[in-house]
C-alpha positions as CSV (number, residue, x, y, z in Angstrom):
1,X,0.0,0.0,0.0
2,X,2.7,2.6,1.0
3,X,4.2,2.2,-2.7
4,X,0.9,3.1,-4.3
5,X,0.8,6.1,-1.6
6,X,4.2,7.1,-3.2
7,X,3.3,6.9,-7.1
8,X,0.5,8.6,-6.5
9,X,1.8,11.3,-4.5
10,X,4.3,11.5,-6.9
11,X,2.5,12.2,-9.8
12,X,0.3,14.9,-7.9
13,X,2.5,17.8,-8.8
14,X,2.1,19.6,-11.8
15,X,6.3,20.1,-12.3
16,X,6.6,16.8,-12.0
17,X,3.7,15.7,-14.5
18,X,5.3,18.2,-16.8
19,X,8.9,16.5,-15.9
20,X,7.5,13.0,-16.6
21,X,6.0,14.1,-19.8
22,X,9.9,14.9,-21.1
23,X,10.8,12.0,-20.5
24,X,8.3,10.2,-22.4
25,X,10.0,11.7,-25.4
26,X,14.0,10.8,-24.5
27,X,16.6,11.1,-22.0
28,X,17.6,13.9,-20.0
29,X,19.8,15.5,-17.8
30,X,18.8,18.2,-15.5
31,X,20.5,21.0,-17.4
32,X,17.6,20.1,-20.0
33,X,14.8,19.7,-17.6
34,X,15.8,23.2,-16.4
35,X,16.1,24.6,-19.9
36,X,12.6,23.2,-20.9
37,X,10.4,23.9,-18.1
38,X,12.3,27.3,-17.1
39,X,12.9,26.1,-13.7
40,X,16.1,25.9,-11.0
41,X,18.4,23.5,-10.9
42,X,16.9,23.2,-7.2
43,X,13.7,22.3,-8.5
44,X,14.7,20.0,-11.1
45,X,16.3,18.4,-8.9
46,X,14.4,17.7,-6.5
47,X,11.4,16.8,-8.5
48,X,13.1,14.4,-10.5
49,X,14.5,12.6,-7.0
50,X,10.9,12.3,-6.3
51,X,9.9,10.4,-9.3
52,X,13.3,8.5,-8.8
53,X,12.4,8.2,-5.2
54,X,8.6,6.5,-6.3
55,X,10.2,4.0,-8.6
56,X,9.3,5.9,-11.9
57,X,12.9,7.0,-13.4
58,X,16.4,5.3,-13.2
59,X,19.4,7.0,-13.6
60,X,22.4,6.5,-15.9
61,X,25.6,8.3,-15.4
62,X,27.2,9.6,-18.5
63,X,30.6,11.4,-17.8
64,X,29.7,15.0,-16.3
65,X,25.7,14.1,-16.6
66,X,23.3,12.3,-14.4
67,X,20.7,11.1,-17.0
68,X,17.0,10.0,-16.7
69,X,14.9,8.3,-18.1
70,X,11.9,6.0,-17.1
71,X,12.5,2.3,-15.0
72,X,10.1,0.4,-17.8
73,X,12.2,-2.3,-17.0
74,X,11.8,-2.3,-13.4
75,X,8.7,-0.2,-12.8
76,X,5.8,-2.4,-11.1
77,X,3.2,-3.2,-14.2
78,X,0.3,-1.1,-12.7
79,X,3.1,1.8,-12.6
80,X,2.6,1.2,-16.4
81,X,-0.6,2.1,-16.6
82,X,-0.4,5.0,-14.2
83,X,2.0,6.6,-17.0
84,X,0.1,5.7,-19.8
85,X,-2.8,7.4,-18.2
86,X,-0.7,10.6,-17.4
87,X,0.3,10.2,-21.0
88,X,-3.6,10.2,-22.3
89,X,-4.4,12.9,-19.9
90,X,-1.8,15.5,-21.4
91,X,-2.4,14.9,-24.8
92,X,-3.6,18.1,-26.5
93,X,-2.5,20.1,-23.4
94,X,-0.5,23.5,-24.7
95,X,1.5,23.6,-21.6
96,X,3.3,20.1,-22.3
97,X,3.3,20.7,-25.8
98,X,5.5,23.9,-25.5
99,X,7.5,22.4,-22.6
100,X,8.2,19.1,-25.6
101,X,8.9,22.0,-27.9
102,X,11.7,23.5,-25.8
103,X,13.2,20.2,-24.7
104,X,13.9,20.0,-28.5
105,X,15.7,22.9,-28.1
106,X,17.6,21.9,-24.7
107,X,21.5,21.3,-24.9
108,X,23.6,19.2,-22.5
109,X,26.0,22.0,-21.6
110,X,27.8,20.6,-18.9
111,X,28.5,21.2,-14.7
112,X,28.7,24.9,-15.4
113,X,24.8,25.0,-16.6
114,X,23.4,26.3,-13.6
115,X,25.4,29.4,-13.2
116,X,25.3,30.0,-17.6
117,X,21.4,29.4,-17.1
118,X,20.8,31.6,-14.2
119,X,18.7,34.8,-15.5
C-alpha cells in the first residue's frame, strides 16, 4: 500500500507531470529539464529525485551528466498504466506541448549549466 501512496503522491504535482511528460520523449539530464520547463536547478532536482524516489525513473551516469529516463524495465506493471494514463491525460495540453517543444531545443551543456542558465 505505501508504494501506491508514493506513485501517487508523486505524480500529484504539476512540475513533476510536466517532468515525466519529457521523458516520455528521451533522456535527459537536469540541465535540460531546467532549460525546458524554465525552472532551478533546485527544482529539477528535487522533483526528478521524487519520481526517482517512487520508482518511476532510473538514472544512468554519462561522464559530467546524471541522465534519466523511465525504469520500464523495473517499474511495477500497474506503474505502467499510471503513466500511460498521465500520458492520455496531457495529450492536446498547450502547456506540455510547449514544454516538448523546448526540450527540442535543450542542450547538455555541462557542470557549469546552472550558473550560464541563471537569469
Amino acid at each position: 500500500m505505501r508504494d501506491v501512496v508514493k506513485a501517487f503522491k508523486a505524480l500529484s504535482d504539476e512540475t513533476r507531470l510536466r517532468i515525466l511528460n519529457l521523458l516520455l520523449e528521451r533522456e535527459c539530464c537536469v540541465c535540460e529539464v531546467m532549460q525546458a520547463l524554465d525552472i532551478s536547478q533546485t527544482r529539477a532536482s528535487r522533483n526528478l529525485s521524487a519520481l526517482y524516489d517512487a520508482g518511476f525513473l532510473k538514472l544512468r551516469k554519462d561522464g559530467l551528466w546524471s541522465l534519466y529516463s523511465l525504469d520500464e524495465e523495473r517499474m511495477r506493471e500497474y506503474y505502467s498504466h499510471l503513466v500511460e494514463a498521465v500520458k492520455k491525460a496531457l495529450e492536446g495540453n498547450a502547456v506540455v506541448a510547449k514544454d516538448r517543444e523546448c526540450l527540442k531545443k535543450a542542450e547538455r551543456i555541462g557542470p557549469g549549466c546552472v550558473r550560464k542558465l541563471v537569469k
